[in-house]
Structures are given as C-alpha cells and as structure tokens.
N, C-alpha and C positions, 0 to 999 in steps of 0.2 A: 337599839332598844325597841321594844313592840311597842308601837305607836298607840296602840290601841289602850296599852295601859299605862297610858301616861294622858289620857284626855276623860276630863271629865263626860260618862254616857251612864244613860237608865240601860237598866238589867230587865227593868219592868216593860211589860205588855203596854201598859199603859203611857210609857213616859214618864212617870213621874220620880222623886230622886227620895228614895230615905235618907241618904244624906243632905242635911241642909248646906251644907256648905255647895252639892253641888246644884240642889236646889236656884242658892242663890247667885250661884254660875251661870247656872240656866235664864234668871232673867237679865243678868245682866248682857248675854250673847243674843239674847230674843229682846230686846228691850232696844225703844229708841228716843232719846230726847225729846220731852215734849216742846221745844221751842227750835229743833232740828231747820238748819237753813235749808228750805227746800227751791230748786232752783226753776224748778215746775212755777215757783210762787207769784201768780200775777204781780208787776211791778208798783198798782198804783196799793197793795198791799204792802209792801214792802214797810214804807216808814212807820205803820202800825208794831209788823212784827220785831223792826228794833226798838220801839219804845218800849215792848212786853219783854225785851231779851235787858235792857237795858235795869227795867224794873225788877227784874227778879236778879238781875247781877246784884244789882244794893243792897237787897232783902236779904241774899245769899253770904253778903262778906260782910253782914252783922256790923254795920259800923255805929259804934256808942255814939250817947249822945252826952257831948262833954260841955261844959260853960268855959268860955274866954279865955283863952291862954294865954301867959305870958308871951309879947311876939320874938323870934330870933334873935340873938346874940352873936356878933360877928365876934370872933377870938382874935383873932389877926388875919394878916397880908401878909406877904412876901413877894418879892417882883421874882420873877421867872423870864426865862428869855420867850417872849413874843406876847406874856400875859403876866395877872394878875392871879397869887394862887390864895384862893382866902379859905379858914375855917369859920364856923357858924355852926352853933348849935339850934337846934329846935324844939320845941317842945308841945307836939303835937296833941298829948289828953295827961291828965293829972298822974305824976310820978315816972312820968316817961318822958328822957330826953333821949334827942336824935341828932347827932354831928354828921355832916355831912361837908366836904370842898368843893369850892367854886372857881373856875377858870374863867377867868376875863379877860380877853383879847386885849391888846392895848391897841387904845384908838377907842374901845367901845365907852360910851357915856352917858350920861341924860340927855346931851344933845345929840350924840348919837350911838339909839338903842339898839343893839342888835336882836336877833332870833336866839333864841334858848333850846335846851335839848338836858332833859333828866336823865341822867346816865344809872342803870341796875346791873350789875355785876352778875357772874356765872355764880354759881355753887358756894364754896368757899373762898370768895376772891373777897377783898378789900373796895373802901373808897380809894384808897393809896393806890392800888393797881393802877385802876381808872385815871387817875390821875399822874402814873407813871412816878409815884415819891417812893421814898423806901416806907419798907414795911413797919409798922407801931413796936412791931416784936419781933428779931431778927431771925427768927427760927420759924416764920412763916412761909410755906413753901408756894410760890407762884407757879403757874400755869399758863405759857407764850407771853411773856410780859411787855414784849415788843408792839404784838398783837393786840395783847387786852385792855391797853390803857385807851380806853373807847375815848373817855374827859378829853383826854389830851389829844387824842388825835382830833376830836371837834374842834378845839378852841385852835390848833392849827390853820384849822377851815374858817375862824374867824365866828364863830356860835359860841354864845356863852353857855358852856355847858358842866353842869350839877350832879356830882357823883353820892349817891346815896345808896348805902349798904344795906343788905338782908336781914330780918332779925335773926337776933342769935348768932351772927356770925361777925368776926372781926372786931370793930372795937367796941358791937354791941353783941358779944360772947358773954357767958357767964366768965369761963375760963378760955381766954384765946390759945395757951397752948393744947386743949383737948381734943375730945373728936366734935368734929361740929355737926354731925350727923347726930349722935346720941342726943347734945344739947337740943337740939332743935326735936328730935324725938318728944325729947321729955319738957320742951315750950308750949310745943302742941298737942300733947296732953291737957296739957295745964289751959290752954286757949281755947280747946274743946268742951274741954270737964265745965268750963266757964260760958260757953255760947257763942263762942266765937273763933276763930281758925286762922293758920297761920299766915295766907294768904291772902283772910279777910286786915288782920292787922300791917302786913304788908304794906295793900294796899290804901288802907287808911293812913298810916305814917305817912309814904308818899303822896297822895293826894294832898296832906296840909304842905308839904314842899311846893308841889304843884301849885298851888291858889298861894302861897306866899310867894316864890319864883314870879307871878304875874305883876304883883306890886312893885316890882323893883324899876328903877328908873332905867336902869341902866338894859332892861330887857324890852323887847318889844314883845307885847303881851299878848298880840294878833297871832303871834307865831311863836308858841312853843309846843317842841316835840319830846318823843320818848324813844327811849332805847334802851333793848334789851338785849342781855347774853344768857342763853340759858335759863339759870333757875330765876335770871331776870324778864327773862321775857313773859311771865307768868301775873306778875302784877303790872308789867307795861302793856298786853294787851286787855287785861279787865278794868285797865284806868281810860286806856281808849276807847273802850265799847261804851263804858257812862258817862264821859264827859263830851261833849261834843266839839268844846272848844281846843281838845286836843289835834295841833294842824297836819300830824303825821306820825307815823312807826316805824320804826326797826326792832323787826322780827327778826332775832340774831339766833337760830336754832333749828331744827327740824319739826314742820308742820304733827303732829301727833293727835291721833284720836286714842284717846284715854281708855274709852271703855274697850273698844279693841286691842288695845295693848293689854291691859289688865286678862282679858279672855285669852289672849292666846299664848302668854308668857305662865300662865298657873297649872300647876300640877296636881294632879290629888297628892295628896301626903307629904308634899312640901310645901307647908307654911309659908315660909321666907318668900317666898315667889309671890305671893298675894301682896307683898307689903311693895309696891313697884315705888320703887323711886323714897321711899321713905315716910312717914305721917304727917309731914309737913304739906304735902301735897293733896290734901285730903281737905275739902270742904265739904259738908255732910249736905247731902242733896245735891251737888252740881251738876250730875250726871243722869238727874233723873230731868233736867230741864235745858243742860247744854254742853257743847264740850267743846275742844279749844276750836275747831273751825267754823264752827257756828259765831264763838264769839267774837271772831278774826273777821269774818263776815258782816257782824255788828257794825264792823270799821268802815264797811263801805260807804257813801263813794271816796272816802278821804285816803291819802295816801300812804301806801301799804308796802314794806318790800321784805322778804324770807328772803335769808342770805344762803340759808342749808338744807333747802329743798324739801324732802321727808313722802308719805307716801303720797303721791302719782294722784291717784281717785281724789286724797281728801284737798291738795292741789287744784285740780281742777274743778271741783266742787267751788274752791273759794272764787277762783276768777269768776264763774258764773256769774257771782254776785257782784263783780263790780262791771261784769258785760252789761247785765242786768239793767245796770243804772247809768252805760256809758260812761264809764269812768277806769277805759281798758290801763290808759295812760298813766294811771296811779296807782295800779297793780305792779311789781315784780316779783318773781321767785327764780332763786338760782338753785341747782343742786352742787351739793359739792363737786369738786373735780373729779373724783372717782367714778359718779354717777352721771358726768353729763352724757353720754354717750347714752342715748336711748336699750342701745343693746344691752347696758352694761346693767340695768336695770327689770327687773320682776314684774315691772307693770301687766298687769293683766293678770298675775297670776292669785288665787284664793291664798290667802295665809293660813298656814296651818296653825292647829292650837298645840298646846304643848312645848314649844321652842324654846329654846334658850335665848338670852338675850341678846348672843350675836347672830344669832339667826335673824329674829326681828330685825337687827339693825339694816341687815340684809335686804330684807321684805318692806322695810322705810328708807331707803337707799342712806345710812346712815355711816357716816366713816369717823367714826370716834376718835379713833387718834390723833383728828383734824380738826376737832372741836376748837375755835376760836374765834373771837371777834371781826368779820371779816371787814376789817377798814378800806379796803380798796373798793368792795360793792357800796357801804354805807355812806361812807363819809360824801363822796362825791354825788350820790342820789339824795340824802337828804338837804344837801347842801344847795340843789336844785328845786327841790319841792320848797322849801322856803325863805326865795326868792319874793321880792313883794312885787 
C-alpha cells in the first residue's frame, strides 16, 4: 500500500491541515510533555521537577473528596499449603465496594511482620488468577495461569501479598460473562461525562488498599510494594510516582510512550485506529504534561525493574534518571527473549507512521504471544530490594 496515503500530510503551501482531525495529529507528533524528564536536567533540579510531576499526577486522576468510611471487612480465611488465603472487602468512597484476597505466609504476624506487595492484574484477569483459586465463574477464560498468579508466587517468597482487581472487570464487571472491553468502554464514559477517568478511579480504589494494607499488623509498613501486569501496571506506576512511601515496582510490561504510539498507529479514515488500546486508557490532559516514562522516572531513585523491555530510546531515557541520582543499582530492564539479542532489535531506526500494530510491536521490540507475568525476573528482585 502507498505509504504516502495512509500518513497523515498537508496538501497545503503552508502546512496547515483542513482537516481537524489531522490538525490535531499534527500536535500531537510536534507536541512534547510539559513536565517531559529531561535528562540534560541539572540534578540539584531534579527533586523540584518530581514534586511538579507528582502534583499534577493528583490533579490529573481527579481524586474525590469522600468523608470516613466504613473500614475493611474480612469475609473469611482458608489455610492454603504455605499461607493464609483471606477475602476482605473495602470500601473505599460512598456506594462503592472493593473485594480483594490476601496471602499470608505462615510464620508472618504481629510479632513478626513481613514486607507487602499489591498485586494488579493484566487486562481481563481476576484477583483469583493472582492468587492462583479457581475462577468466581467457570467460563472465565485465563491467560498463562501458571504464570500470572503474581499473589501467589509472592507469598511463596514469604511477602504478604494483596490482589486487587481492575474496575469493571471480574467480580467488579457489570456482567462477568461479557465483553469487558465494551463494559469498561461504557464505565469510562460514565467517569468522564462525570470528571473523572478510569485510571484516575483505579488509582483511587487502590491507594485506599495501599494506606489500609499499611495498618495492618501483620505488614511491615516501611516496606510495601507494587506490581503490575499489563493493564496493571498503569495505576501501579501513577501510585509510585505520588506516593513516596511506595518502597519499590514491578513494571510487568513494555516501557510505552503513548503519544508516539497513538501518531504512528493512526490512519486517515480509519477511526478505529485512534481509539489505541480502548477509552479506559484515556485521562483527558495527561499527555499534554507527561507520559509513562516521565512518570517511571518520577520513581526514581527508588527501586525500579521492566520485566519486557519495549522501545530502546525511551529505556535509556529512563536509566538516565536513576544514573542521574546514583541510584544505577535500583534500576533493571529486561527485553523479552526474542529481543535480547541487540541485532534482533530496530534500535536506531525512525518509526514510521501509519503501521499496524504488529509492526509497532516490532519497532517496541514487543512479543505479544509472550505476554506474562514474568515471575523468575520479579519475584527474586523484588524479594531482594525489600530486604531490611
């Protein structure tokens, strides 16, 4: 197909686009974050620019302002071979509950409290995955379940670790046997229409996890982490970048600059293409103040590891920031298997616009089919950073 018409370009002398749509192409490929991590950035500058990156993350994920909640409900226990498997509801702002399971090591106590770790699921996965139970509804299709029970392989590793599901998916679906892509479509609507976005309430739900998880006797409250897979790792790095007490991350996914992918995945006259990744994904303004490596960056100097590598530049970009601060040793990034081979990979090369999305994946050294929780890089690194 001619390249050339399938990329958004002016016809005009001038530049400029009769079409709005490509108009607003145009800024978004000429256009860069105003709180962009520049790696140029003197360091005694530094803790200034995460305060401004930090501040306008809260402003940005709308968090309500609720009065006193009822606190947590434990439903039950059940012993499990090595731990404790408990349910607990939450109920983090008025007419909203949040269930969520807890693994507890046996041996862990008030007298002695281990390290924590909030576990967030891929896309449509469950807390059940996470925690390796069966499914609430048996016609729920899993994805590497060996793999993606993140919970459980933690509390293996002796971390008491808290599986909390996505809104709108699994046992907080409208309809669990639907599509959970439409439902959540049409949540974030409803979250927009309202002021607020589906990853600012995300992140709210788990945050009240987070500050409750702290209380608990049996946790030690100096050290707990986050982990994400996927569509989780979206509110596990915007809960790291504002909270400072957060002691570490897992970044279970490929590093992704947004606005770059949106530019070079869109077509003229294919709609569909604009909607990357679905409306849930969509905080209105984030992109005109930051994008995910900026806010990965946020994280530094604290401990950091990308299990699935993604593109090359915005990788190296990130270390900068924790060379930056001396803080090399709390950085990792792995690429997937398919990418490690430097050859195997595009680095250096311009991404073209107009691509389809296996292309991109190409150009972010990305191997979808391998998309999983990668417990052999995590569990043993995090297991390591929060050490006392």
């Amino acid at each position: 197909m001619d390249r050339e018409r399938d990329v958004y370009h002016s016809t005009r002398p001038d530049g400029r686009f009769l079409s709005t749509l490509g108009f607003s192409h145009l800024r978004l490929r000429t256009g860069t974050p105003k709180l962009r991590f520049d790696p140029a950035m003197p360091v005694d500058e530094l803790p200034e620019w995460r305060r401004e990156v930090q501040t306008r993350l809260r402003a940005l994920m709308t968090f309500p302002d609720v009065p006193p909640q009822p606190a947590p409900v434990k439903l039950w226990g059940e012993p499990r071979d090595g731990y404790e498997l408990q349910k607990w509801e939450t109920y983090p702002e008025p007419g909203s509950v949040v269930p969520l399971l807890m693994l507890v090591p046996n041996g862990v106590s008030v007298k002695r409290p281990a390290p924590a770790v909030l576990c967030f699921p891929g896309s449509a996965s469950s807390k059940e995955v996470l925690a390796g139970e069966p499914e609430l509804h048996p016609a729920t299709h899993r994805k590497y379940p060996e793999h993606n029970k993140m919970a459980w392989h933690y509390a293996q590793a002796g971390l008491v670790a808290i599986a909390v599901e996505n809104p709108g998916t699994a046992e907080l679906a409208d309809d669990i046997t639907g599509s959970v892509g439409a439902q959540r479509n049409c949540l974030s609507v409803d979250l927009i229409s309202d002021g607020r976005s589906y990853l600012g309430l995300s992140v709210f739900q788990k945050m009240h996890v987070l500050e409750w998880a702290r209380t608990l006797p049996c946790v030690d409250a100096d050290r707990v982490a986050l982990s994400g897979h996927s569509l989780g790792t979206e509110p596990a790095m915007v809960m790291a970048a504002i909270d400072d007490r957060v002691s570490a991350l897992v970044f279970n996914d490929f590093l992704c600059n947004c606005r770059q992918r949106i530019v070079v995945e869109s077509v003229p006259g294919d709609t569909k293409r604009h909607w990357v990744g679905g409306l849930w994904h969509l905080v209105p303004g984030l992109l005109e103040w930051v994008d995910f490596p900026d806010i990965l960056a946020a994280v530094a100097p604290r401990p950091l590891i990308i299990t699935e590598g993604g593109v090359t530049a915005g990788l190296q970009r990130l270390q900068e920031a924790y060379t930056r601060l001396d803080a090399q040793e709390s950085f990792e990034f792995h690429y997937y298997p398919k990418y490690a081979d430097p050859a195997s990979r595009r680095d250096g090369e311009e991404m073209p616009e107009g691509i389809p999305l296996e292309e991109y994946f190409e150009y972010a050294n990305v191997d979808a089919p391998n998309h999983y929780f990668k417990e052999h890089l995590a569990v043993p690194w995090l297991t390591r950073m929060l050490k006392p």
